[in-house]
C-alpha positions in Angstrom: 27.1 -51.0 147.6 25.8 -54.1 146.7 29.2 -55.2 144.7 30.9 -54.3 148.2 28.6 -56.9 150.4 29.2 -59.5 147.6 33.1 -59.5 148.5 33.8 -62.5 150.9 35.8 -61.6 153.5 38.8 -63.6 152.5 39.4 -61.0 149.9 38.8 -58.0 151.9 39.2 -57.6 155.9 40.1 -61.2 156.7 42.6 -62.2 154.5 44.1 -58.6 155.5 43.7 -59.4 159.2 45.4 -62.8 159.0 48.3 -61.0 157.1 48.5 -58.4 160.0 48.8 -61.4 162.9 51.1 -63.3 160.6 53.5 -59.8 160.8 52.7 -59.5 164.0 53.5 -62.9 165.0 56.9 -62.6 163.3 57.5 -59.4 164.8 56.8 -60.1 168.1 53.7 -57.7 169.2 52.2 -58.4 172.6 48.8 -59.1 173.1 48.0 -55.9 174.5 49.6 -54.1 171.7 47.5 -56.2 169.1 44.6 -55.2 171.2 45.2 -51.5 170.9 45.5 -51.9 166.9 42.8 -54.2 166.3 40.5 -51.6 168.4 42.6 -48.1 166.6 41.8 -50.2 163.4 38.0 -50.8 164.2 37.7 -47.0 165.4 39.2 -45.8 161.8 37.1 -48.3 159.6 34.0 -46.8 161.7 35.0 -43.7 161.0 35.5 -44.5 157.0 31.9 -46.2 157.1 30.5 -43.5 159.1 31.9 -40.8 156.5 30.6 -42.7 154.1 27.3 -43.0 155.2 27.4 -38.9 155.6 28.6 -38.3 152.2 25.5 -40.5 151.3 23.3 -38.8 152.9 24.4 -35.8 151.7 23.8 -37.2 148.0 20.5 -38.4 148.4 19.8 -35.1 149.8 20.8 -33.4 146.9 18.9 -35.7 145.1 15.8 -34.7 146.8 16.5 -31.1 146.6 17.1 -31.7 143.2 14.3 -33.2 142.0 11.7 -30.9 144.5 13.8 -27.6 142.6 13.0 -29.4 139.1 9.4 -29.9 140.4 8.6 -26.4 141.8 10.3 -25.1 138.6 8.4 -27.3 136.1 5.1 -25.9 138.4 6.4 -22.3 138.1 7.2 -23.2 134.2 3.6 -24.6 133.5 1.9 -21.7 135.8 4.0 -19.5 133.7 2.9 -20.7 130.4 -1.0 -21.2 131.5 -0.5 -24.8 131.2 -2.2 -27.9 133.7 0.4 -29.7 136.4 1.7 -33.1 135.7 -0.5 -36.1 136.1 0.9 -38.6 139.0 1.5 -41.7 136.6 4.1 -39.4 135.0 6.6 -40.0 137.6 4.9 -43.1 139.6 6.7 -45.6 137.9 10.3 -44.3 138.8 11.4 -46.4 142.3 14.8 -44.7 143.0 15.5 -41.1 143.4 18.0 -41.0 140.6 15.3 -42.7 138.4 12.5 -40.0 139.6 15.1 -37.2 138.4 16.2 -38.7 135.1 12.3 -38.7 134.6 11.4 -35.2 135.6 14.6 -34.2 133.5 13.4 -33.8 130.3 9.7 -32.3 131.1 12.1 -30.0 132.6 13.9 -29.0 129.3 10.6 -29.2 127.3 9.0 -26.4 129.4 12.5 -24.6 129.7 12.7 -24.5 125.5 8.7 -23.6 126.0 9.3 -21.1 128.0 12.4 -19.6 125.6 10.0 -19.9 122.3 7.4 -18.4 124.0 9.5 -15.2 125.7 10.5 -15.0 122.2 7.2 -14.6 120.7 6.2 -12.0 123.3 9.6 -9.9 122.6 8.6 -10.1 118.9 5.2 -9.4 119.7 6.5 -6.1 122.1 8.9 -4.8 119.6 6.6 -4.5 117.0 3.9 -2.9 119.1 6.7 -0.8 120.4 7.9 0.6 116.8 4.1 1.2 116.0 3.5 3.0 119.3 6.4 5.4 118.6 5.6 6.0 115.0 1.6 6.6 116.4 3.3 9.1 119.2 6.2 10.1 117.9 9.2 11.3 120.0 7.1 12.2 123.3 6.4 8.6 124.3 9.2 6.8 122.9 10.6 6.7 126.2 7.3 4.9 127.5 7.8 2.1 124.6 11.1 1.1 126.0 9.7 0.6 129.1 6.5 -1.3 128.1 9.7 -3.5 126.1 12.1 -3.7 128.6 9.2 -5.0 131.3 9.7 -8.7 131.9 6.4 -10.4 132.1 5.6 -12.6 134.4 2.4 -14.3 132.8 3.6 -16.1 129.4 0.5 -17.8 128.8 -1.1 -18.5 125.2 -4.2 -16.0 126.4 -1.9 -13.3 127.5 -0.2 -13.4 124.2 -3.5 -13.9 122.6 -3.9 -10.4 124.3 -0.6 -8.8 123.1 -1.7 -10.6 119.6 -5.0 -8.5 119.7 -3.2 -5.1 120.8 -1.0 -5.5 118.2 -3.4 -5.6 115.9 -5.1 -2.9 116.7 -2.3 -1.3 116.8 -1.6 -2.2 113.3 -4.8 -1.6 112.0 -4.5 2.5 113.9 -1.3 3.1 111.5 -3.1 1.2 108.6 -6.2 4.3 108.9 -2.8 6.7 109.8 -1.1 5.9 106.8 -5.0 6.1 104.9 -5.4 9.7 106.6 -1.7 10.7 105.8 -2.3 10.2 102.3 -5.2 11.5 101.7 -4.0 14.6 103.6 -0.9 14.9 101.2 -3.2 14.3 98.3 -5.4 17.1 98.7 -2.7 19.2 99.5 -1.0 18.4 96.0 -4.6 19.2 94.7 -5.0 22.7 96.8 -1.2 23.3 95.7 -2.0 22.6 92.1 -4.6 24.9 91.9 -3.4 27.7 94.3 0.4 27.0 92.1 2.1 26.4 95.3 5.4 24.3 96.4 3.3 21.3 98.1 6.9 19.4 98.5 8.2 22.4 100.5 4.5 22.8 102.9 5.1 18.8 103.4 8.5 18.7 104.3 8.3 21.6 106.8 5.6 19.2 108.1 7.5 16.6 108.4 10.7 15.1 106.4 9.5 12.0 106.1 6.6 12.9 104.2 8.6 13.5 100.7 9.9 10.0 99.9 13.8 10.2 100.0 16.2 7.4 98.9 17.2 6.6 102.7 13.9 4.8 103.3 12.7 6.6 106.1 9.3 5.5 107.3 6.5 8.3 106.7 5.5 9.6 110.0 2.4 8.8 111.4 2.2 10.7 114.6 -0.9 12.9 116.2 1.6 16.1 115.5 2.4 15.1 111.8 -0.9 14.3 111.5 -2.4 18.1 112.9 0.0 19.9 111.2 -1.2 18.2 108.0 -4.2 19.1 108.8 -3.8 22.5 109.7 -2.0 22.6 106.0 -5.1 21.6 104.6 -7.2 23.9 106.1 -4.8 26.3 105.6 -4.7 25.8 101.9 -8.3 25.9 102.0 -8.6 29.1 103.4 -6.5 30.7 100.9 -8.5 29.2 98.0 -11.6 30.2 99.4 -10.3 33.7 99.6 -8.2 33.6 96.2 -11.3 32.4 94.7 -13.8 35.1 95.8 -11.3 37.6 94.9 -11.0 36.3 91.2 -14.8 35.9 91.4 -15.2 39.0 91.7 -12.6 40.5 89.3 -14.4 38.2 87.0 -17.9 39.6 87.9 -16.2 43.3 87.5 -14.4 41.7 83.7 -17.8 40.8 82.9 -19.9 43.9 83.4 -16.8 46.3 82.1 -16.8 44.2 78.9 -20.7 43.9 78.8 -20.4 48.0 79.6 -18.2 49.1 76.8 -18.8 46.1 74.2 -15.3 44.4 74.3 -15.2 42.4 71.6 -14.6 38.6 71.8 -11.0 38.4 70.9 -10.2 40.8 73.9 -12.1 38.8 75.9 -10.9 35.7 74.9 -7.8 35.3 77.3 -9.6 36.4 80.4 -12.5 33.3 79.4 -10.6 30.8 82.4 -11.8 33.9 85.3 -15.4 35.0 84.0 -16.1 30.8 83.4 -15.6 30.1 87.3 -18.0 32.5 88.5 -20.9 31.0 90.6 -18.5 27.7 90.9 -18.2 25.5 94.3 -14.3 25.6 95.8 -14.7 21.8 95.6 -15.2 22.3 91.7 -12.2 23.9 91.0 -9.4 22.0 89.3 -6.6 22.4 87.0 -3.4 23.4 87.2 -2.6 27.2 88.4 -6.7 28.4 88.6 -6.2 30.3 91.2 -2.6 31.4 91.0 -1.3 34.9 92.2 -0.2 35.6 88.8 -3.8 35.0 87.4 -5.0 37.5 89.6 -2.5 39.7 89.1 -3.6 39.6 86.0 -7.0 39.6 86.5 -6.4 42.9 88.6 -4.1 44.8 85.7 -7.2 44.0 83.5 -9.7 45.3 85.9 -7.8 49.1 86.3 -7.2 49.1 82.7 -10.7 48.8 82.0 -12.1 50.9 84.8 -9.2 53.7 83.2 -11.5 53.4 79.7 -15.0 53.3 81.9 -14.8 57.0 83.0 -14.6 58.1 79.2 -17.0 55.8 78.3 -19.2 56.5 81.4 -19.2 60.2 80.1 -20.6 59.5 77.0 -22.9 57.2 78.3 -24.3 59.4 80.2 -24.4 62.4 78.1 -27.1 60.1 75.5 -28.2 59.2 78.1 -29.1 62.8 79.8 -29.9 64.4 76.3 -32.7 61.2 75.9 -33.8 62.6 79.4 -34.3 66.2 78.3 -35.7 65.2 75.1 -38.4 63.7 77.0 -39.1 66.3 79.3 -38.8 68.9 76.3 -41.1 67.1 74.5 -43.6 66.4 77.2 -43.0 70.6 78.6 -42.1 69.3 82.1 -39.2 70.5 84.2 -36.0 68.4 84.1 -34.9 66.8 87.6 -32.0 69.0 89.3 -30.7 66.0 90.8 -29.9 64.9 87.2 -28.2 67.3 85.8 -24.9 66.4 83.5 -23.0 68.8 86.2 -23.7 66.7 89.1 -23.8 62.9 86.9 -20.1 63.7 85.7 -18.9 64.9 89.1 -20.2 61.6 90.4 -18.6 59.7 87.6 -15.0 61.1 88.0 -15.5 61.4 91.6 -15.1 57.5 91.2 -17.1 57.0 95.0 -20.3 55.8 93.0 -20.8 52.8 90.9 -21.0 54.3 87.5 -23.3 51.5 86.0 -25.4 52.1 89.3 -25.5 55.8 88.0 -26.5 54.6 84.4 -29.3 52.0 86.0 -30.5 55.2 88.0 -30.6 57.7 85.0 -32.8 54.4 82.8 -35.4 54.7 85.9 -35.2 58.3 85.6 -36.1 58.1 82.1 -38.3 55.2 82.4 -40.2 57.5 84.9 -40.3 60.3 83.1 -41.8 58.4 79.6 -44.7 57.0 81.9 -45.0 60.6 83.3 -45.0 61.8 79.8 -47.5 59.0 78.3 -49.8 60.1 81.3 -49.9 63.6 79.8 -49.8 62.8 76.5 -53.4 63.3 75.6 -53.5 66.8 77.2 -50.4 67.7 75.1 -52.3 66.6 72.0 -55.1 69.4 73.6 -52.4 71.6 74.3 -51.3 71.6 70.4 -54.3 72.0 69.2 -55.1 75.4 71.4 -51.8 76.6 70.7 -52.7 75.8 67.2 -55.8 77.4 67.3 -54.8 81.0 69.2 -52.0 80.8 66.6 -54.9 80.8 64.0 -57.0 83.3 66.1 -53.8 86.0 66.3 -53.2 85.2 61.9 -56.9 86.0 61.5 -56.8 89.3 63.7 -54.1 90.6 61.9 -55.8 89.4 58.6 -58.5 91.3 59.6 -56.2 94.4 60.5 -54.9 94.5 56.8 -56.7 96.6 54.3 -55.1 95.0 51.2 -56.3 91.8 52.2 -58.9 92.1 49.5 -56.7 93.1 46.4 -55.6 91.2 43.7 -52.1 90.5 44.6 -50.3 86.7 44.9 -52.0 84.4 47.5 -54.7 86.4 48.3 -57.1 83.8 47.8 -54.9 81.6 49.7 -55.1 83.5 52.9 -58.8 84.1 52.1 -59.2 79.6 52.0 -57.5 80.4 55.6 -59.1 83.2 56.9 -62.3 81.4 56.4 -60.8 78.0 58.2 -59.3 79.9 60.8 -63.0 81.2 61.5 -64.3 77.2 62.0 -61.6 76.9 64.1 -62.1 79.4 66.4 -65.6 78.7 66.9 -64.4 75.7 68.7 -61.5 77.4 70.4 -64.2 78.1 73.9 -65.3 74.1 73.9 -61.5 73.6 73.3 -60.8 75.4 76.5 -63.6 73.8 78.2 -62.6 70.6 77.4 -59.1 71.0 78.4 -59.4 72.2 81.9 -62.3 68.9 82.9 -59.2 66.8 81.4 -56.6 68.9 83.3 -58.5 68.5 86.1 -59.2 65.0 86.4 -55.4 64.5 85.8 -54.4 66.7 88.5 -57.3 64.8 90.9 -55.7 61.7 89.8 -52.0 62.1 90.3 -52.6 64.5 93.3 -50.3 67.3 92.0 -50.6 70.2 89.3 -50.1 69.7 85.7 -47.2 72.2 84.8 -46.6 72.9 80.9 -43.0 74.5 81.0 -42.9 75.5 84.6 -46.3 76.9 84.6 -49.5 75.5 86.0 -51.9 74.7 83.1 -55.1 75.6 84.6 -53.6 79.2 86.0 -52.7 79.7 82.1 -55.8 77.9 80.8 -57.8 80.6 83.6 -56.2 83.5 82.4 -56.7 83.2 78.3 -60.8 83.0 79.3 -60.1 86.0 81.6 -58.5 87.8 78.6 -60.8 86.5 75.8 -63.7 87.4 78.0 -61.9 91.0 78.3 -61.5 91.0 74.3 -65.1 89.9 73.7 -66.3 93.0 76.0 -63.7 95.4 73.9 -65.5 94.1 71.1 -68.7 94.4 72.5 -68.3 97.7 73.3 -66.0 98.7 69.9 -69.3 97.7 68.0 -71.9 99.9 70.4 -69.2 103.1 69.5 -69.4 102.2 66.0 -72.9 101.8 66.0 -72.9 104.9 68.0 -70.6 106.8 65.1 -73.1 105.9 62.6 -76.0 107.0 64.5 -74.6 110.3 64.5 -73.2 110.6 61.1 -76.9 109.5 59.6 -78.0 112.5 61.9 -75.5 114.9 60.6 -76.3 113.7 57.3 -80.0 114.7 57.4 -79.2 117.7 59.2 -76.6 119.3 57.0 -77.4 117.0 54.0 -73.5 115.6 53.6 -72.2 112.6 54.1 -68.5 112.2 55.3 -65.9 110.6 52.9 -65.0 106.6 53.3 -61.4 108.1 54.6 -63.2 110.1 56.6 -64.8 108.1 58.3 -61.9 105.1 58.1 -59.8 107.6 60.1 -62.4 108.2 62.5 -62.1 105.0 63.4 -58.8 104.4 63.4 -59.0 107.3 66.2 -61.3 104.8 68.1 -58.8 101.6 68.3 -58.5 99.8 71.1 -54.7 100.7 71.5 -54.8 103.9 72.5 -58.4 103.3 74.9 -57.4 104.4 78.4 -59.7 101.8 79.3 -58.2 98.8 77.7 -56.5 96.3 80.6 -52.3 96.3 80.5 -53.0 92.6 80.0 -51.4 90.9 77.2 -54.0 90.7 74.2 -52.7 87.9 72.0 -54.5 84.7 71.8 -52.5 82.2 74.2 -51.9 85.3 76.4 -49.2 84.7 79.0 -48.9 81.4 78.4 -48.2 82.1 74.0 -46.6 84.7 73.0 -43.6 83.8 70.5 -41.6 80.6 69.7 -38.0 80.4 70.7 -35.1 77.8 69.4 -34.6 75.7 72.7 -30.6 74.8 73.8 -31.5 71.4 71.9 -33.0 72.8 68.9 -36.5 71.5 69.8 -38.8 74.8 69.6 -40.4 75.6 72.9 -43.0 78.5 74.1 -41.1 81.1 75.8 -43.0 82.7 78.3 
């Protein structure tokens, strides 16, 4: 504009209008018809200036619109990125409108590539805390990643980035302890597998495929449903070596008192030493390969039957040393045996296989544990016992002693049985004390254990009662044996002074013999040895121990 003002008008419109008058004055043109062209020719120029002026206008308005666009998006670009608005003396020095646009220009393109870098970093920052998410969640929320991704964000400032930043690190630092729990998971199911001999690969996989590392390099899941059904593998695992392992526990409890039972020597012993050494362990103590494997209690089991197939044999004879200890001791100590444990009913049980048979030889030890403190209680009144029986036994020798007329002759051992005859005489003087004696201590025992003393099924002071019942009896036979013999004499010594005779020893002998107490009407039908009921002969018992048969 200012070039065209320069322009004289000899160069432009006047040297052009004196050219037009010079062509009109040759041609001819009236005045009015130079009037009508000089005014057409004014109308058009006006016309040219006034569309220039419009298409000026219309520039500078652009240029306005322009540079208030480049403004309000250079405010949206720094409210975007959380940054402060221009200062004034950025853009005060520009004069012209072109000038203020060329300025505001390249702030423009510094916030524009600003804005690029930083919807970069947040799409960076989003697809990464999208992959986590879906590894965390699986395939149920992978369609809520994309569209957390796929959101356009509107605030792209360093503190909302800061934000995504700080999710995504928690994010990371979630499948860090995932990853942690994952493989600790898979560890102790490798252990539990070990031990149980189990295919961990094939438990894992049907977990998860991802969880046996392939050549393909598929990430290991990480989800909440990997993640449970790893854990309910665990606890499955668990489960089934807490069960395995009580059931070997107890095999091993059952190896152990068969082979304590029947004396299995070491070298039978020796292969079934892993089972019996892991009683009493913890589950968490149990390691190595294949402890707790179905074939090890298979095993474990054959073992157990073959040894309980032996027990019932060996249970028998057991029980029959046992039992004959038992009756032994109540032989010996003249009690009755218990019914309940009789050989009958011990090897019915024992066969019967519903009772424990080393429960049945634990109860037959109490049995004779009972009856040795039974018989040690009675022990001092069997010593009595012996020595009454001992002395009747004397008593009855020295009747029939007394009954034999050779006892005085000279033949073998006659002075032998005469030493005896007179010892069995001492004795039997202290045969009534004896007896005395013997029913205070039967007594007091009887007081003391509140039940009767029994000596072979018989009550001890009922037999004790009778033989002073039947020596006092035998003392008034003899009593009343001497007054007839007195008696006999009296009248012989009369019949002698009457008639002056005397009868013959024979005589007299015979007369006697008429008198005996055998066939006196008035003798009690009582038994007149000298135990009476309770001793009258000795009989072999079923044992071969020698017992008073009553």
């Amino acid at each position: 504009m200012a070039a065209v003002a320069d322009m004289s008008p000899d160069t432009t419109c006047g040297s052009l209008l004196r050219e037009l008058q010079r062509i009109w004055d040759e041609v001819g043109e009236s005045d009015n018809e130079r009037d009508k062209l000089l005014l057409q020719l004014e109308q058009e120029c006006l016309e040219v200036y006034r569309r220039k002026v419009d298409q000026a206008s219309l520039a500078r308005a652009r240029l306005y619109q322009a540079i208030v666009d480049a403004e309000a998006e250079i405010s949206s670009l720094l409210s975007a990125l959380g940054e402060r608005s221009l200062q004034k003396n950025e853009k005060g020095s520009a004069s012209t409108l072109k000038e203020q646009l060329a300025a505001v220009h390249p702030q423009l393109e510094h916030l524009r590539k600003k804005k690029s870098d930083r919807l970069k970093q947040f799409a960076d920052v989003k697809d990464q805390i999208q992959s986590i998410i879906i590894e965390i969640a699986g395939s149920s929320q992978i369609g809520e990643a994309a569209v957390f991704v796929t959101t356009v964000e509107q605030d792209l400032s360093v503190e909302r980035l800061e934000e995504y930043h700080t999710h995504l690190q928690a994010l990371q630092n979630e499948k860090a302890e995932r990853l942690q729990r994952v493989n600790t998971y898979l560890k102790t199911i490798h252990e539990l597998c070990c031990v149980l001999n189990m295919d961990d690969i094939k438990l894992v996989s049907d977990v998860h495929p991802s969880l046996v590392k392939s050549a393909d390099g598929e990430l290991t899941s990480i989800s909440d449903e990997t993640l449970d059904g790893l854990k309910l593998t665990v606890q499955s695992l668990q489960q089934e070596r807490k069960k395995r392992l009580s059931m070997i526990q107890d095999l091993g409890t059952s190896l152990f008192e068969l082979w304590n039972l029947m004396d299995t020597s070491h070298d039978e012993r020796r292969p079934f030493r892993t089972i019996t050494n892991i009683i009493g362990v913890k589950e968490d103590e149990i390691s190595g390969s294949g402890m707790l494997s179905l074939e090890r209690i298979h095993q474990a089991k054959e073992e157990v039957q073959r040894l309980d197939n032996l027990k019932v044999s060996k249970m028998r004879e057991l029980a029959m040393k046992k039992q004959a200890e038992l009756d032994d001791i109540y032989a010996e100590s003249h009690m009755e045996p218990d019914p309940d444990a009789s050989q009958e009913k011990i090897f019915a049980m024992i066969e019967s296989g519903k009772f424990d048979a080393s429960s049945i030889l634990v109860t037959i030890d109490e049995k004779i544990s009972i009856a040795k403190q039974k018989a040690q209680s009675r022990k001092e009144i069997l010593d009595r016992v012996e020595k009454w029986i001992a002395a009747c036994e004397e008593e009855s020798w020295l009747e029939d002693y007394n009954r034999d007329e050779n006892r005085y002759n000279g033949s073998r051992g006659a002075h032998v049985n005469l030493k005896r005859a007179e010892k069995a005489r001492v004795t039997i003087q202290k045969l009534p004390a004896l007896v005395e004696a013997l029913i205070a201590k039967t007594s007091t025992w009887e007081e003391e254990n509140g039940c009767h003393f029994l000596y072979d099924g018989m009550r001890l002071l009922d037999v004790l009662e009778e033989h002073n019942l039947l020596r006092e009896e035998k003392e008034q036979e003899k009593r009343r044996l001497r007054d007839q013999k007195r008696l006999q004499d009296q009248l012989a010594t009369e019949q002698e002074t009457l008639f002056g005779s005397k009868p013959s020893p024979h005589k007299a002998l015979s007369a006697k013999k008429g008198l005996s107490v055998r066939s006196n009407g008035n003798t009690p039908n009582r038994r007149l040895s000298v135990g009476g009921a309770f001793l009258q002969t000795e009989a072999p018992r079923k044992n071969g121990v020698t017992r008073a048969v009553h």
